[in-house]
C-alpha positions in Angstrom: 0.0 0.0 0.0 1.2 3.1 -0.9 0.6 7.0 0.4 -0.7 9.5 -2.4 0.7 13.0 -1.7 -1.5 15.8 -3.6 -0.7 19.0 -4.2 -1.1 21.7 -7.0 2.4 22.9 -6.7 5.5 21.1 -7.8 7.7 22.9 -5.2 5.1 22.2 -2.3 5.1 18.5 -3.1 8.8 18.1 -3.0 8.6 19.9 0.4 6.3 17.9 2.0 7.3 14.5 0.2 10.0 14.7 3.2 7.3 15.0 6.0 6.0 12.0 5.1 7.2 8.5 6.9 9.5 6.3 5.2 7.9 2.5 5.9 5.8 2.7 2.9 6.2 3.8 -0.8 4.8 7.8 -1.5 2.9 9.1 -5.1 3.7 12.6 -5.6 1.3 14.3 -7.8 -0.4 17.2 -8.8 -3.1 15.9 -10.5 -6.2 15.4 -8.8 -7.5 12.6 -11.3 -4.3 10.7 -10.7 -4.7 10.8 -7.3 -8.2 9.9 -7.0 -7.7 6.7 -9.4 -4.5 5.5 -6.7 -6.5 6.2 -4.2 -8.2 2.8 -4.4 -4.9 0.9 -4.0 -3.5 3.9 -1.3 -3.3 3.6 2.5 -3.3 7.6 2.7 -4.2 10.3 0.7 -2.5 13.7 2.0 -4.1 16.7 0.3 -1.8 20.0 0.6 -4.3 23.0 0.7 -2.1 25.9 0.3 -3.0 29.6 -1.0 -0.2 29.9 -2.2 0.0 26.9 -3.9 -2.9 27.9 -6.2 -4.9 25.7 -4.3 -7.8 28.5 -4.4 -8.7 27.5 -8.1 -8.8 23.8 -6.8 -12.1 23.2 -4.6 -10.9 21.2 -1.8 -13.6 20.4 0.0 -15.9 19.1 -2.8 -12.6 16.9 -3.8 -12.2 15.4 -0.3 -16.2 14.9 -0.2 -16.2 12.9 -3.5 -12.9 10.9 -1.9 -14.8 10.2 0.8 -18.0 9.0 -0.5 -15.7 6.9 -3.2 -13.6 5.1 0.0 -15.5 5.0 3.6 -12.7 3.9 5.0 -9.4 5.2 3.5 -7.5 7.7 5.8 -7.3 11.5 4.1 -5.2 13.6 5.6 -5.2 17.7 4.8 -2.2 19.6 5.5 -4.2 23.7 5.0 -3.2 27.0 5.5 -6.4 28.6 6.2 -7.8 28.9 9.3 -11.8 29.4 7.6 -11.3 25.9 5.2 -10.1 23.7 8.2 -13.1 24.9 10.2 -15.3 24.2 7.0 -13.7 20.9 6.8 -14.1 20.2 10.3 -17.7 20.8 9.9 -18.3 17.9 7.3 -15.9 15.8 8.7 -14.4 14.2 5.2 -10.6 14.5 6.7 -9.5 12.0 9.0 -7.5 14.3 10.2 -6.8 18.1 9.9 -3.0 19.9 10.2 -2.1 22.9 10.5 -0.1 23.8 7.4 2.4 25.9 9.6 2.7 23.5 12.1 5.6 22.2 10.0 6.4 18.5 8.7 6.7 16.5 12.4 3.0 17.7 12.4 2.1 16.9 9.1 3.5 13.1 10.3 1.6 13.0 13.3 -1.6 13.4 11.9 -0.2 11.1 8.5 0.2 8.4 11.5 -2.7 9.3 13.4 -4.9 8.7 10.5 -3.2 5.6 9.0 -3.8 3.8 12.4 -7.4 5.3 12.4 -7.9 3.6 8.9 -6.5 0.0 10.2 -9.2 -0.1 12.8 -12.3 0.9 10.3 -10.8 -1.5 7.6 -11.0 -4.1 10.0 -14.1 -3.6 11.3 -15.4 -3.6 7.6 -13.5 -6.9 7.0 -14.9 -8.7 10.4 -18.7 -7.8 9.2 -18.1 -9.7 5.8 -16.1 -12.7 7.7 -18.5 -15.5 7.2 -16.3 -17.8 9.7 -16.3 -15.4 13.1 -19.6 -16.2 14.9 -22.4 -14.1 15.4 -22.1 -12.6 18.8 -17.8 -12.3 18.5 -18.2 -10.7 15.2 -20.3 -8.0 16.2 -18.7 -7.7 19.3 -15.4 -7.1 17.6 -17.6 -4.7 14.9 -18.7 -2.8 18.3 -15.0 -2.9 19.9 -13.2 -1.8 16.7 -15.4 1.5 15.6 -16.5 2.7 19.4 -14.5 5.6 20.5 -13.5 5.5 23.3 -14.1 1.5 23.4 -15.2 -0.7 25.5 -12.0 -1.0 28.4 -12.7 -4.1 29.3 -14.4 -7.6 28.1 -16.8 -7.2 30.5 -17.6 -3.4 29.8 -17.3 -5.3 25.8 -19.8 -7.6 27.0 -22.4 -5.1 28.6 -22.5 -2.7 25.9 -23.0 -5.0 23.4 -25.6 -7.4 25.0 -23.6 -10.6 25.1 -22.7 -13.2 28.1 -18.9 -12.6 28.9 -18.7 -16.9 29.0 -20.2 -16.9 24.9 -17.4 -14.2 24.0 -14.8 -16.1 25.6 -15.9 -19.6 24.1 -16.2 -17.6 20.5 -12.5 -16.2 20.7 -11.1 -19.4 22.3 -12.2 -21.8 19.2 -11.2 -19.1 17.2 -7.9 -18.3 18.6 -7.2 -21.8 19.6 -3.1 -22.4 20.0 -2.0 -18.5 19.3 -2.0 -17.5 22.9 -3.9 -14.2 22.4 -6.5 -13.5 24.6 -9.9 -12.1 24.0 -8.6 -9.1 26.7 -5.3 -8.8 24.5 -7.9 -7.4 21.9 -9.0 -5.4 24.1 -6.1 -4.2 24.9 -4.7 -3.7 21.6 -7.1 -1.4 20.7 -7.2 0.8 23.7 -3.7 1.0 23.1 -4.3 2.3 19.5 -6.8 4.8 20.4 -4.5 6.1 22.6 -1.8 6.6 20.5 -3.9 8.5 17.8 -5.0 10.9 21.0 -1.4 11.3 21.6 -0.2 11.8 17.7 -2.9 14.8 18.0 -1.6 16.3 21.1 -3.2 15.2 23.7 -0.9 13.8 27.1 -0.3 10.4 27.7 -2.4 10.9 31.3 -4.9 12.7 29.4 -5.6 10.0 26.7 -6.0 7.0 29.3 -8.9 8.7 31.3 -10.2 9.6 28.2 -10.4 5.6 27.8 -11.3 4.4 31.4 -7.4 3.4 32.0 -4.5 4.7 33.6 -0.9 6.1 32.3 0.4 2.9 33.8 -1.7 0.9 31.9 -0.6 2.3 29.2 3.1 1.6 29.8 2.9 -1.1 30.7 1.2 -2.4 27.3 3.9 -0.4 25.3 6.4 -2.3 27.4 4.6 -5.8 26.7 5.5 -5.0 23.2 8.8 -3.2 23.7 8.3 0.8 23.7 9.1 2.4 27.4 8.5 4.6 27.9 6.2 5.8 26.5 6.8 7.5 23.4 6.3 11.5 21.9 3.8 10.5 19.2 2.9 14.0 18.7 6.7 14.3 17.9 6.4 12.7 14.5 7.5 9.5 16.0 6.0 6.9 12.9 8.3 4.4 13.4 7.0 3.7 16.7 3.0 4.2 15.5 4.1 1.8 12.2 5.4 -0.7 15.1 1.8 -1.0 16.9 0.2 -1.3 14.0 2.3 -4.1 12.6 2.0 -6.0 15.8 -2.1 -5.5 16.0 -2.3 -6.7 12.6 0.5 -10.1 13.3 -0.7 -10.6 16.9 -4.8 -10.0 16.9 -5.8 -9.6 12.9 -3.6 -12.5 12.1 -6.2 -14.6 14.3 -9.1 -13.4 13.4 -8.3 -14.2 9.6 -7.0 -17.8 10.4 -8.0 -20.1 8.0 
């Protein structure tokens, strides 16, 4: 998968092609029909909305609106310079996530990251309500876990909000996870440890983000440690390498599970 870098301006993609993180391939381009045809094979579409860039003859928001509506799922980033287009694309809410243009590249990055990890979780939400072999009450469970935000912190607060005995959770993940020594609270974990690391990549203190999802700071450090990242890190820093290491590890450790067989 690739990231599609738009821009109008030759000199303003070459710029921010070096914002962008290194673990996956990046399509410079300044043609809007170009990008909108890679963005079906893309993991990220960054769209730079400069003035200056002659980005007022290109209509920004009806172009991320028709991105949108053309892939649900596929994290768009917008990198503006005006303070009245990132409030009108606030509003409709078509960017996954929003930078401000002079808050320089390691922003740009954080909010590349932030969305990227955003993506994984809706893509695999989308992939769990089509999996045929994941039974009933797990599958929406997992649907439930993986787009709730904040989620669920724990199976049983999994298991109240979605209506389903604990004990029938438990059974579902065991037969389904049978010999790969991840638990169903692993899951759980996993993806309170993602949402917190998209609230961090956005600014937002480590202390902060775990209230914000019914956990602690130490919590939280001590699932970065489990997975070898203490402490914890400066996501809002820029730090990809560390958000491209969490997401590889939820997709080995907890999607590589659920698509067994």
């Amino acid at each position: 998968m690739t990231i599609v870098l738009f821009a109008t301006s030759g000199d303003v993609l070459q710029a921010y092609r070096r914002c962008l993180p290194l673990d996956v391939p990046v399509m410079a381009t300044s043609s809007w029909p170009m990008t909108r045809a890679a963005a079906a094979a893309a993991e990220c579409v960054v769209v730079v909305a400069l003035d200056r860039s002659g980005a007022e003859h290109f209509d920004v928001r009806r172009a991320l609106a028709a991105l949108r509506a053309e892939h649900p799922s596929l994290a768009i980033v917008c990198a503006a310079e005006g303070a009245a287009l990132r409030r009108a694309l606030a509003g409709d809410g078509t960017a996954s996530e929003l930078v401000r243009a002079a808050d320089g590249p390691l922003a740009l990055r954080a909010g590349v990251e932030s969305a990227r990890t955003l993506a994984l979780l809706a893509r695999s939400a989308s992939r769990v309500r089509e999996a045929r072999a994941l039974g009933g009450a797990l599958s929406a469970a997992l649907v439930h876990l993986l787009t709730r935000d904040p989620p669920p912190p724990t199976v049983n607060a999994l298991s109240e909000a979605t209506g389903v005995h604990r004990r029938t959770l438990w059974y579902q993940w065991v037969r389904r996870a049978r010999g790969a020594g991840v638990r169903l609270e692993d899951v759980v974990s996993w993806v309170i440890l993602l949402r917190a690391c998209v609230r961090r990549a956005r600014g937002t203190p480590w202390t902060a983000a775990a209230r914000e999802l019914g956990v602690d700071r130490k919590t939280l450090a001590r699932l970065a440690a489990r997975y070898g990242v203490a402490p914890l890190p400066d996501l809002a820093g820029g730090q990809g390498d560390v958000h491209g290491q969490f997401r590889r590890a939820f997709a080995e450790k907890v999607l590589g599970v659920v698509w067994r067989g």
